[in-house]
N, C-alpha and C positions, 0 to 999 in steps of 0.2 A: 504494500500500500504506500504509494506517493506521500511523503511526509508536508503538511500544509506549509505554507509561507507564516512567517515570523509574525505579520500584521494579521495576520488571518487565524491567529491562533484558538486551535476549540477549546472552550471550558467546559467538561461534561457536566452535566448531572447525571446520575444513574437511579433508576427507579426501580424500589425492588418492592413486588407484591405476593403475601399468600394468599393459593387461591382458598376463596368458602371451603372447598373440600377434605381441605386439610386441618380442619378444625379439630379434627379427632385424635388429632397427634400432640405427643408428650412434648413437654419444653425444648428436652431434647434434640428431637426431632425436627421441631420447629426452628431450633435454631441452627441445626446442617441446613436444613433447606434454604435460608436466608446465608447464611454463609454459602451454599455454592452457587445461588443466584450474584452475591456480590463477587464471588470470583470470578465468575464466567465475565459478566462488565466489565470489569476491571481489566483482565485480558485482552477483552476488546478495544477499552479506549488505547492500551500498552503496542498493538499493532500500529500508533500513528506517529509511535518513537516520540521526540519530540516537536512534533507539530501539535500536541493534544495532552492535558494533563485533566485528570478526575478535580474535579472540584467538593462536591459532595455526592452521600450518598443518600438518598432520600428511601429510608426502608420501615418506618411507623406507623403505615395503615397495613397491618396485619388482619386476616380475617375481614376488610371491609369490601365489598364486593366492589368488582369495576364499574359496575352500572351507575353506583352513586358519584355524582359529580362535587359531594362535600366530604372527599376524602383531604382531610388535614394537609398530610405530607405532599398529597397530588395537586393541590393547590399551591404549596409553599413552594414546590419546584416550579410549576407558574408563575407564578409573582418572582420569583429569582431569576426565570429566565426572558418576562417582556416587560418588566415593572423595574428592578431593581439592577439588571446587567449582570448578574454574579456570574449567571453561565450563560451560554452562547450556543448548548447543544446538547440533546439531553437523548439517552440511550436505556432502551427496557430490552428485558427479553423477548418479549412476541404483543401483539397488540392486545393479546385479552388482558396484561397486567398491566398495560398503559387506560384503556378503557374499553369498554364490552357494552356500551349504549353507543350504535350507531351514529345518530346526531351529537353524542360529546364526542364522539372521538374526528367528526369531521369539522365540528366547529373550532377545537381545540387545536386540531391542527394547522388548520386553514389560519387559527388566531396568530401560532410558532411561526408560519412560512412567513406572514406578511411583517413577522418582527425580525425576522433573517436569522430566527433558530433555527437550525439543523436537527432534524429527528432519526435515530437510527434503532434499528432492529434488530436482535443476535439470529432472529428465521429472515426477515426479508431485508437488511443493509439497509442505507438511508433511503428514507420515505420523503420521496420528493413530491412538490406539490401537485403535478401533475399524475401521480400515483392517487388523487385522489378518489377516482370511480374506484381502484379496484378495494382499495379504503371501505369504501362506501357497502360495497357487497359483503362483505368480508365483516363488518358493523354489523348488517340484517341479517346474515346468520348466525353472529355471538347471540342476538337479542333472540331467537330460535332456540336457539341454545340454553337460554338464560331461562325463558319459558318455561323451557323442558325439566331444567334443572330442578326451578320451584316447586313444578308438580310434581317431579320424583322425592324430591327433601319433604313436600308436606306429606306425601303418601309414607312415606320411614317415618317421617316423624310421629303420626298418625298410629303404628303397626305397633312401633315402641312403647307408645304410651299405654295403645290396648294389653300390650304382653307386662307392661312395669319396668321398663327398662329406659337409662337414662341415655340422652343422647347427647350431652354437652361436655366439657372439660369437670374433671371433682372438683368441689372444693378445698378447701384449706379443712384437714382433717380426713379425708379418701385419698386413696390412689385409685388409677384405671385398673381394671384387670381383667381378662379374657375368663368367662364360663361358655364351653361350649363353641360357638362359632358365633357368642355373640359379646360384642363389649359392656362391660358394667360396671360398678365401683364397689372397693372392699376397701374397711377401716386402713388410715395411717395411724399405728396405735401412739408414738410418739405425740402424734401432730394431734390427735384427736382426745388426746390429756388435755392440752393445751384448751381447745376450743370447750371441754367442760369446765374448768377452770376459770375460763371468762366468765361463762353465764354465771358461776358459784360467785365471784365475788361481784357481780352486778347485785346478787340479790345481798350480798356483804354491806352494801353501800359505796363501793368502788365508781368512780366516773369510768367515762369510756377512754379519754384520754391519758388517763391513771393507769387501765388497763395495756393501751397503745405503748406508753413509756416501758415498762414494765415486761412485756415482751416483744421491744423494740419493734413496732409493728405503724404503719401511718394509721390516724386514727379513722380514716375513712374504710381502713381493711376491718377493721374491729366493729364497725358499724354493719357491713355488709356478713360477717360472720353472726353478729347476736340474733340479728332481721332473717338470719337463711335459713327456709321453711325442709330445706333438704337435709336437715339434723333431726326431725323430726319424721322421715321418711317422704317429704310431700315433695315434689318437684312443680316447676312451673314450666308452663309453652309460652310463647309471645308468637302469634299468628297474625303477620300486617296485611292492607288489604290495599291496595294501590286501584285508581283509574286510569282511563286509556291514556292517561297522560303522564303516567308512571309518578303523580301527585299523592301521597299516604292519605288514605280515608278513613283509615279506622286500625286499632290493636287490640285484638282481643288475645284475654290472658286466661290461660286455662289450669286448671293445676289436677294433676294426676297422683294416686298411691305407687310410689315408687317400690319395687323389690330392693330392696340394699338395707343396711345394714342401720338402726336406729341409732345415732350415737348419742341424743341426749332423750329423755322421757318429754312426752306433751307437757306435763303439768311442770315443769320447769322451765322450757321453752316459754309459755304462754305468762306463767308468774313473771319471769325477764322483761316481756313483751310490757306487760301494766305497770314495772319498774320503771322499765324506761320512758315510760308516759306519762309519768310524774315526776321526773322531771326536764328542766330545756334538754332540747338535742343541743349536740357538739354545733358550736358557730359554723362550720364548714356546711352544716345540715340547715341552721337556721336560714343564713341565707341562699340557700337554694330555693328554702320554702317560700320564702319574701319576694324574689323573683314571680314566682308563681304564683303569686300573693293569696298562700294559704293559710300565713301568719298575719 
């Protein structure tokens, strides 16, 4: 590859995304997969010798699908490459981690060509502006795709709920583990001391922040563990409903008896629950609530 001119020099951004499907994988796991997506980039932009240096790596919308166009990181690399100049040329693996909605991916592009960013792909090399019909096709079958996707995720997610079985990452207090051919969750007996422990000194008179300090935890984790109805065996669904205009209509929240393993009793759960409602939530909670102005 011809090494660019000195004046012409590329500043990458590299965009790394997990896809939804990979939800089901361990930390671990999660984090090869973003490590060999950043290598593979990185390799890439290292073919332009010096004509081309990475600038950043934009890899923090994990899990959010490509359809949404208010992906955090997928925006900040926007804004850094027509807004602010930082880069000059931004590089993903294939177009479904760049975006998977037809009209963002052709608007967004069309926005890059006409600011004289450079866009490239590890399957199709740079995407020049004129590559935009095949762009465009290649859009209306992710969104085919995407379709399909939903209806397959709600029909499992559906199957799981009828059988008792959970279909998200454990919490703080489980680990994954395989019954059968099919994924579920079994005590972390360490970690699941810990999470009885909280609720025991909540009803002590311990604050949550007290708790937070105490086993070094942000207090916002310590808030989502006393509130998680999955210590009690319950799980919850969140089912969104979108119109043709891919605008949110509605979230409906379902909660199902989960098979896995009780780590605290109802009547301690629920006593917590009337603790904590006597008195303020943590400020971090307040004002959420105030926003919302439910306070």
């Amino acid at each position: 590859m011809a090494e660019e001119d000195k004046n012409n020099k590329l500043k990458f951004g590299a965009y790394v995304r997990l896809s939804q499907k990979m939800y089901d994988l361990s930390k671990d796991e999660t984090e090869t997969s973003i490590l060999n997506q950043r290598k593979d980039l990185e390799r890439y932009v290292k073919m332009y010798g010096k004509g081309a240096d990475l600038i950043e790596v934009y890899d923090r919308d994990k899990y959010i699908t490509g359809a949404d166009k208010d992906r955090p990181d997928f925006n900040r690399m926007i804004m850094d490459a027509t807004v602010h100049k930082k880069i000059n040329a931004i590089v993903f693996k294939n177009l479904d981690r760049f975006a998977r909605n037809a009209s963002l991916q052709k608007d967004t592009l069309e926005m890059l060509h006409l600011k004289d960013v450079r866009v490239f792909s590890l399957e199709d090399g740079e995407i020049k502006q004129e590559d935009s019909l095949v762009v465009g096709i290649k859009g209306v079958v992710n969104e085919e795709l995407i379709q399909k996707m939903r209806r397959d995720t709600r029909k499992l997610h559906k199957r799981k709920m009828e059988e008792g079985l959970p279909f998200s990452p454990p919490p703080f207090g489980f680990r994954s583990c395989v019954k059968g051919r099919e994924k579920t969750w079994q005590l972390d007996n360490r970690k699941a001391e810990i999470v009885r422990e909280m609720f025991k000194l909540i009803l002590e008179g311990n604050t949550q922040n007290a708790i937070a300090q105490k086993f070094k935890m942000y207090s916002g984790t310590v808030y989502n563990i006393l509130h998680n109805k999955s210590y009690i065996g319950i799980l919850t669904y969140k089912e969104k409903f979108y119109d043709s205009s891919k605008n949110l209509i509605k979230t409906e929240v379902l909660e199902y008896k989960a098979k896995i393993p009780q780590l605290i009793s109802e009547e301690l759960f629920f006593k917590v629950q009337k603790k904590i409602k006597e008195k303020k939530p943590p400020i971090f909670v307040r004002k959420i609530l105030e926003k919302r102005g439910l306070v």
